[in-house]
N, C-alpha and C positions, 0 to 999 in steps of 0.2 A: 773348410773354414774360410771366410771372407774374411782377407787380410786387411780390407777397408772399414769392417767395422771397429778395428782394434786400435782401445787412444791410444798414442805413444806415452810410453813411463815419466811420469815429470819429476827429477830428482828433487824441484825446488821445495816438494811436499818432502820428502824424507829427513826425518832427522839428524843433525847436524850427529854423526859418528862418530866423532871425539868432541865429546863437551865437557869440558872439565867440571862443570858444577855437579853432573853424573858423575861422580869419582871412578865409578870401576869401569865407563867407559875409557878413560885413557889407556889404562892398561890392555882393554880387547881390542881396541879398531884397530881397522890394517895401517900397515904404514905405507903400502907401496899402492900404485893407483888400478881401477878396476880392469878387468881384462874380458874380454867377450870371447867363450868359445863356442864353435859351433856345433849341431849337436844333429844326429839324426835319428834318436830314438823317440822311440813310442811310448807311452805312459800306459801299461794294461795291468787292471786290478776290479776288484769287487765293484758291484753299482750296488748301492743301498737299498736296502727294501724294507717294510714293517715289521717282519719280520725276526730283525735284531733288537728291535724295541722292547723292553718290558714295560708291563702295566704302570710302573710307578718311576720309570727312567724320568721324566720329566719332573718330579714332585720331589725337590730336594730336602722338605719337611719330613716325606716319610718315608725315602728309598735307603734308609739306613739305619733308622727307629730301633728302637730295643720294645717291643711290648706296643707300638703305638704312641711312644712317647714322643710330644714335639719338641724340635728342640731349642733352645733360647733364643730369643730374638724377636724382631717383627717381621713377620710375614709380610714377603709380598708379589708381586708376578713381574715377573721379565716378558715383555711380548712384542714380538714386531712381523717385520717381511725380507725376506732375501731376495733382493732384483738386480736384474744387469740395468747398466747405463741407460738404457731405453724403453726403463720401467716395464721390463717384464720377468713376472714371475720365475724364481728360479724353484722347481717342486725337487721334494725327496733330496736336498741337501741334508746332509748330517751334520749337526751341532751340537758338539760339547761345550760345557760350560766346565769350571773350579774355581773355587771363590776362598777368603779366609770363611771361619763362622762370628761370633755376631761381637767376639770378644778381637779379633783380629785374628785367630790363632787357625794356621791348615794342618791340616791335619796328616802333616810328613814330618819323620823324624828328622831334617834335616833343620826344618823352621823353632829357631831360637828366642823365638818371642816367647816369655813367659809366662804368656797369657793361657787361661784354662782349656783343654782341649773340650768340646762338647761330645759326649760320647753318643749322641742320638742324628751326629750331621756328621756328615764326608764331607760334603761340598761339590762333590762332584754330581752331572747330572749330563742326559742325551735327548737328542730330540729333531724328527724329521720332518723337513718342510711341508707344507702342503701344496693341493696342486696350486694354491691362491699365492705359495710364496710365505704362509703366517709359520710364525711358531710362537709359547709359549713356555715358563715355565714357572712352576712356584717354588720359592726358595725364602730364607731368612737376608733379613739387610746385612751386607758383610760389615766387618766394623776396621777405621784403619788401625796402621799397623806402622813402629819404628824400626828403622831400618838403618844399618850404618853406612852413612855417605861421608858427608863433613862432617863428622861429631856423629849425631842421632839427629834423622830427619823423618818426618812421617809419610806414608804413602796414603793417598786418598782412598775412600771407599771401593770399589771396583769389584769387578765379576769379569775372568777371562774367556774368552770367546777361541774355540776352533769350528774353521768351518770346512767339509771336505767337502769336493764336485763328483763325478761318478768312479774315485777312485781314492786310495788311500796316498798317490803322492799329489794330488788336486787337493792341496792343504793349505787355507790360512789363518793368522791366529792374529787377536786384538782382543782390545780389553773395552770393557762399556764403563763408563764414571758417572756419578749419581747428581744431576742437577743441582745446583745451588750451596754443593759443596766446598769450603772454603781452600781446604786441602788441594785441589784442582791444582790454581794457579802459583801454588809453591812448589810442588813437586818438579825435580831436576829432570827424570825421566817424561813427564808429558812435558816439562816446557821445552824438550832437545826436538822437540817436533815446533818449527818456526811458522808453520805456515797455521794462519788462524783458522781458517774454514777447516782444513784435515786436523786441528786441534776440536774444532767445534763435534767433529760427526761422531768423536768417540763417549760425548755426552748424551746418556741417558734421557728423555724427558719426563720428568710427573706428569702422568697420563689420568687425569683426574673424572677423567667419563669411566674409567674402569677401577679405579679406590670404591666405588662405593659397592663394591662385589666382596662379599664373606666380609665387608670391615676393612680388608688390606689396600694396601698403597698399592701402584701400578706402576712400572717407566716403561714407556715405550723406546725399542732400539733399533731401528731400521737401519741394515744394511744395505747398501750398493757397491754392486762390484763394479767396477771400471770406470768411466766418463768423469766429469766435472763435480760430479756430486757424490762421488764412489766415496766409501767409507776409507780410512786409512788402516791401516795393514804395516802389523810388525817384520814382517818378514819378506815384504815387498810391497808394492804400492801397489801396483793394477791387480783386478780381481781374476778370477778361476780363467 
């Protein structure tokens, strides 16, 4: 590994970890200050391959169907590219996706939204890069969803993202949000992220060269791992 091509972490993108308007963040963040240990293991684990794919991992319309039946909502495609800082292709990354479905409601016993479960979507879906860095998927627009914070607050539209490197602990997770949605900039959870530009990457774009395919809407979501322009990451800021 050249140590020189790696940006250093910029805290100043990471979200403020006690933000009170996030109410359950008070209760989680640490209280005492971060500690660096050092470490000299190896990360060894699976490298992905086609393999683990099925025909219909990508196609969240019909990898849970009953009969062929679609299930409610608007269709539409999620598509972009996985690249390191220096714009180059990252291939055969593995990308999960989980989303609500079109009424807000996931489809886990745990989710107390009362909203109707659709019995023809999971929401869940997989999908590996190519050599060009693309992926794609087709899925339903999720729909938001209240959530108790202060009172009842809503969360914006969204579809969460994991992305693994040639191993299963080469893990990071973020969430993609839907262009011109007003829900964005109320939400306590994306506004605990202060810094505009690592607020800006986790927006989707209507990708309107590609709506006119089957009828459906498009966003494109380009990620970047590391440098100035890296995508932001729930679970650390620099990429793989």
């Amino acid at each position: 590994m050249n140590l020189k091509s790696l940006v250093k972490r910029n805290y100043n993108k990471q979200p403020e970890i006690d933000f009170p308007d996030y109410k359950s963040s008070i209760f989680r963040a640490p209280k005492n200050k971060k500690i660096s240990i050092p470490s000299n293991l190896e990360i060894f684990g699976p490298i992905f391959n086609k393999k683990i794919i099925g025909k219909l991992d990508n196609d969240l319309t019909l990898n849970f169907s009953k009969n062929k039946m679609s299930p409610l909502g608007h269709k539409i495609i999620v598509h972009g590219t996985v690249s390191d800082q220096f714009s180059n292709p990252i291939k055969g990354a593995l990308i999960e996706i989980w989303q609500a479905n079109a009424a807000g409601k996931y489809l886990h016993q745990d989710d107390k939204n009362p909203a109707p479960i659709d019995p023809n979507f999971s929401g869940c879906g997989r999908s590996l890069t190519s050599s060009d860095g693309s992926y794609e998927f087709l899925t339903i627009q999720p729909g938001p969803y209240p959530y108790p914070n202060r009172g009842i607050e809503w969360r914006p539209m969204h579809i969460h993202f994991s992305i693994f490197g040639e191993s299963f602990g080469q893990r990071l997770i973020t969430q993609m949000y839907f262009e011109g949605d007003p829900l964005i900039n109320l939400c306590p959870m994306v506004n605990s992220i202060t810094d505009k530009k690592a607020k800006k990457s986790l927006v989707g774009k209507l990708d309107t060269s590609r709506s006119s395919i089957q009828n459906i809407l498009a966003y494109k979501f380009d990620i970047v791992l590391r440098g100035v322009k890296q995508t932001y990451f729930e679970n650390r800021q620099e990429g793989l």
